[in-house]
C-alpha positions in Angstrom: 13.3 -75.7 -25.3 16.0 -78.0 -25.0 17.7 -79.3 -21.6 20.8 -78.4 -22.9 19.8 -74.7 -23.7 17.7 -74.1 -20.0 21.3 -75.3 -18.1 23.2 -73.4 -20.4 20.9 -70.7 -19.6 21.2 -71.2 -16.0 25.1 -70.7 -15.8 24.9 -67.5 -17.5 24.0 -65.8 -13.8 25.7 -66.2 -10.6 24.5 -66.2 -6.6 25.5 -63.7 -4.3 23.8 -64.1 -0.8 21.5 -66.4 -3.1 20.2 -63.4 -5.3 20.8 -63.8 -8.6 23.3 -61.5 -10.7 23.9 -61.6 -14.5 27.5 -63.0 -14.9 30.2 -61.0 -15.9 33.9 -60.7 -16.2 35.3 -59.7 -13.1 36.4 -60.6 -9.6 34.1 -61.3 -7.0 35.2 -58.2 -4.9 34.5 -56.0 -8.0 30.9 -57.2 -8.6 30.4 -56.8 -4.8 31.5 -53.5 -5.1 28.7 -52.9 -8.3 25.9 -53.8 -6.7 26.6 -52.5 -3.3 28.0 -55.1 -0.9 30.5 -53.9 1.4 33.3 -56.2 1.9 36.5 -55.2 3.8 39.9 -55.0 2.0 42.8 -52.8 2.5 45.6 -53.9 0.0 43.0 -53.8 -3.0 42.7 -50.3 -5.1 41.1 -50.8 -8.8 44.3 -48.4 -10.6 46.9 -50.9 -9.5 47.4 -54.6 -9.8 46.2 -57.4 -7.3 47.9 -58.3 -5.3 45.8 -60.4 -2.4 48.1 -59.7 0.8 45.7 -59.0 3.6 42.9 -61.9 3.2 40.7 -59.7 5.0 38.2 -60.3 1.5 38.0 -63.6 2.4 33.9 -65.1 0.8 32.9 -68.0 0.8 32.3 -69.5 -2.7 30.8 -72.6 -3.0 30.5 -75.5 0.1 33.5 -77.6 -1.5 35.8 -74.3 -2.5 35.7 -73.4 0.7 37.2 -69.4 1.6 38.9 -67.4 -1.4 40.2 -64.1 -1.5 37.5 -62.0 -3.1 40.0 -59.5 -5.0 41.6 -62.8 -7.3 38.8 -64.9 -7.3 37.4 -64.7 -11.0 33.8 -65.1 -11.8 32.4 -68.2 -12.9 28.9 -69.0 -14.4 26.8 -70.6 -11.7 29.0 -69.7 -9.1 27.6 -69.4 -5.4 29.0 -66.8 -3.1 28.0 -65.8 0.3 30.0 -63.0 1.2 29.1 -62.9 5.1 28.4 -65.4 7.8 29.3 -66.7 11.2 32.7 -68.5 10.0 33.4 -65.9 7.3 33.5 -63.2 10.4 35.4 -65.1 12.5 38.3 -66.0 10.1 38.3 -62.0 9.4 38.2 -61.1 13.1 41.2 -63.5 13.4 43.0 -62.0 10.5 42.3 -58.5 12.2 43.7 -59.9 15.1 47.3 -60.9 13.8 47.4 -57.5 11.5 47.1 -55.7 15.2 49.6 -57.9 16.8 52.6 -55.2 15.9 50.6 -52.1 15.5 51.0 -49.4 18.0 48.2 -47.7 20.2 48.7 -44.4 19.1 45.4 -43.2 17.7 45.3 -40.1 19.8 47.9 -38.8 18.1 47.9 -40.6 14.7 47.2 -38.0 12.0 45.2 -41.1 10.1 42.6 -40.7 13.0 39.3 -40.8 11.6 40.3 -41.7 8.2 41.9 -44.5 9.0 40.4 -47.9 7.8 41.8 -50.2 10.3 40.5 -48.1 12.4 36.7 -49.1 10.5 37.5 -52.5 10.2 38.9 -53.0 13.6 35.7 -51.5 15.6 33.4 -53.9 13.0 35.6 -56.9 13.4 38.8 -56.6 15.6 38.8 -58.2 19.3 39.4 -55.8 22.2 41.9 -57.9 24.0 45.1 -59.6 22.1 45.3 -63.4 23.2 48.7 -62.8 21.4 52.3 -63.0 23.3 55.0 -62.2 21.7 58.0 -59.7 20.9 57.3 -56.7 18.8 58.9 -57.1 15.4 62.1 -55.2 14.1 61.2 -52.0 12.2 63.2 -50.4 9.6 62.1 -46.5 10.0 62.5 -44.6 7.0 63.7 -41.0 8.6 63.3 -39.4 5.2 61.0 -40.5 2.1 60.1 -37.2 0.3 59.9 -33.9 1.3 55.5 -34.0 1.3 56.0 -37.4 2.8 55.7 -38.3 7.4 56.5 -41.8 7.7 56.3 -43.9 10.6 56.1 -47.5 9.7 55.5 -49.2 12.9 51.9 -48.8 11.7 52.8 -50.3 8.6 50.5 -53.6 8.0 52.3 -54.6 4.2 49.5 -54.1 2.1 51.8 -52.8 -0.5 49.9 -49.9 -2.0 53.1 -47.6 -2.2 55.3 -50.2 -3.5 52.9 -51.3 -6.7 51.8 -47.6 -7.1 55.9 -46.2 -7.1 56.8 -49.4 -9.2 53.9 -49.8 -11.8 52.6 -45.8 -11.7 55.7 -44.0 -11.9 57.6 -46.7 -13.4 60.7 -46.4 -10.6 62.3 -48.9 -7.9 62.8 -46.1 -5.1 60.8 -48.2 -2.9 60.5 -52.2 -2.3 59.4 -55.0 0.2 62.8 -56.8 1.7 62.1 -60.1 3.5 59.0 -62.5 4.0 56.0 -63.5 6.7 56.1 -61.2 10.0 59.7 -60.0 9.1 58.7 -57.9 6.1 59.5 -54.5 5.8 59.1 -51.8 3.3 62.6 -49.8 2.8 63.8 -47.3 0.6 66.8 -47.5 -2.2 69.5 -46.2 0.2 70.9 -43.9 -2.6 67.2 -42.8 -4.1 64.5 -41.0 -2.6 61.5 -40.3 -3.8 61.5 -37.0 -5.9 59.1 -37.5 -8.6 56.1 -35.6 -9.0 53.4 -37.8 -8.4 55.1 -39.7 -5.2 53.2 -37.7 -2.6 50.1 -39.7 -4.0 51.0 -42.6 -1.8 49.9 -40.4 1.0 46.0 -41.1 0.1 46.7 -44.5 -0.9 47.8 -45.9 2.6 45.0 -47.4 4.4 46.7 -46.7 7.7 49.1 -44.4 9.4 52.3 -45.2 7.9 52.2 -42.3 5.5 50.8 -38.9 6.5 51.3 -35.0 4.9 54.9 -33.6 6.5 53.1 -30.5 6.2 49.9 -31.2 8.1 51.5 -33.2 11.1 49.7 -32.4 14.1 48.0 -29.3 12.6 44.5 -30.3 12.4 42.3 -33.6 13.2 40.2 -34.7 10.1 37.0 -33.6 11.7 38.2 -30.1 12.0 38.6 -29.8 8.4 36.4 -27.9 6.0 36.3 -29.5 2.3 36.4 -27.0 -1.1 36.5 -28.4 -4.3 38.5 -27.1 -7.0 40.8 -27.2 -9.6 44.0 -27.6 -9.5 45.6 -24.3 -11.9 48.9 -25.8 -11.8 48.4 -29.0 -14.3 47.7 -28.7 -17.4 44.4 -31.6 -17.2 43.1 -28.9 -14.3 42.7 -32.1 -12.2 39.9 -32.4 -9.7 41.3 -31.6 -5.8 39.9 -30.8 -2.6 41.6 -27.9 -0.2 40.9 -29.0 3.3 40.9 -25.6 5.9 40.7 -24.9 9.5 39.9 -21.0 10.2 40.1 -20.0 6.5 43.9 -21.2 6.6 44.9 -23.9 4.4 46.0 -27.5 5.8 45.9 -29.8 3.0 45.5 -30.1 -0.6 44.3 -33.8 -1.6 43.0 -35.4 -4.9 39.2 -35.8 -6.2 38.2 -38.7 -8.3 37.8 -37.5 -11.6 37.3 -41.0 -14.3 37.7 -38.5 -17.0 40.9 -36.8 -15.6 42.3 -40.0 -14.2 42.2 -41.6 -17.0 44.5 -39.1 -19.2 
């Protein structure tokens, strides 16, 4: 066998944590995800487009590359990713740090609690103490977003979920980012609110806070809950849900993923 066909042979796979993966044509979060490497992310969802905002996916690929976001880094042949080490942790810890600068300490009451993956990702890499100093940026509340829809976006941290899902999904501009850096804010079309359908599905797309069920507010802590799967008898696809109760009463209904529903 030729050199030419062993090299070519060799950048075919890819190193992850120095094992060896068969190359394919993704992004280095998504093959992470395949195999089973947990790496944290909170403005990343595989339905809507990428758009990189937190950095919290940051891997190292390759000595000279230096850190890349995970969630727009394509695959190359031959690449070498380590996805966790001493300077990959810190830079995340860091990046925790500055997303908890303007978020409030209101966990006890926070209807997110136990859900909520900054919570997760806070405990795994988040200091205890902010070395930060500074004034606590302006917040434009949003009283009223939809009737199915609690919003209290102090605890917003801009990953953008419900922006690309209201833009791209339903195909409207109700909702939008105004402003750059610390002094972005998502606000709502002040003639528009959201009344389609499918808008309470930002709900289960926010990583944090920001967006909780009106009708569950301070009803019911997610522990308490007790999961039914069903179907839901009032679509047509009978789409997958779960009915969430506390003492055979009825808290919440939320989505199940179904691929084959999903994808309709």
């Amino acid at each position: 066998m030729s050199k030419y066909i062993i090299m070519k042979k060799i950048k075919e796979y890819i190193y992850i944590n120095n094992i060896r993966y068969k190359h394919k044509r993704m992004t280095v979060f998504q093959i992470c995800s395949e195999i089973g490497i947990s790496i944290p992310c909170f403005c990343y969802h595989d339905k809507l487009e990428i758009a990189g905002n937190c950095r919290l996916c940051l891997v190292q690929v390759d000595i000279k590359l230096g850190l890349k976001a995970s969630c727009i880094t394509q695959l190359l042949p031959g690449m070498n990713i380590i996805t966790s080490n001493r300077r990959i942790d810190s830079v995340r810890a860091g990046i925790m740090e500055v997303l908890l600068v303007n978020h409030p300490l209101d966990c006890p009451i926070c209807d997110q609690g136990g859900e909520c993956d900054l919570q997760d990702v806070s405990k795994l890499l988040g200091y205890s103490i902010n070395r930060t100093c500074k004034d606590k940026r302006i917040i434009f509340d949003l009283p009223y977003f939809a009737p199915m829809i609690k919003t209290l976006m102090t605890r917003c941290i801009h990953c953008t979920r419900c922006v690309r899902y209201i833009n791209l999904i339903e195909g409207a501009s109700s909702i939008d980012t105004i402003e750059r850096g610390e002094k972005m804010n998502i606000y709502a079309n002040i003639y528009k609110y959201l009344s389609n359908e499918l808008s309470a599905n930002i709900i289960d797309l926010c990583p944090v806070g920001a967006l909780t069920q009106m009708p569950k507010a301070f009803e019911a802590r997610a522990w308490e809950l007790k999961a039914h799967y069903s179907l839901d008898i009032l679509d047509s696809l009978m789409s997958s849900i779960r009915i969430d109760t506390v003492n055979n009463q009825i808290m919440r209904i939320v989505p199940c993923l179904n691929e084959a529903v999903n994808e309709e």
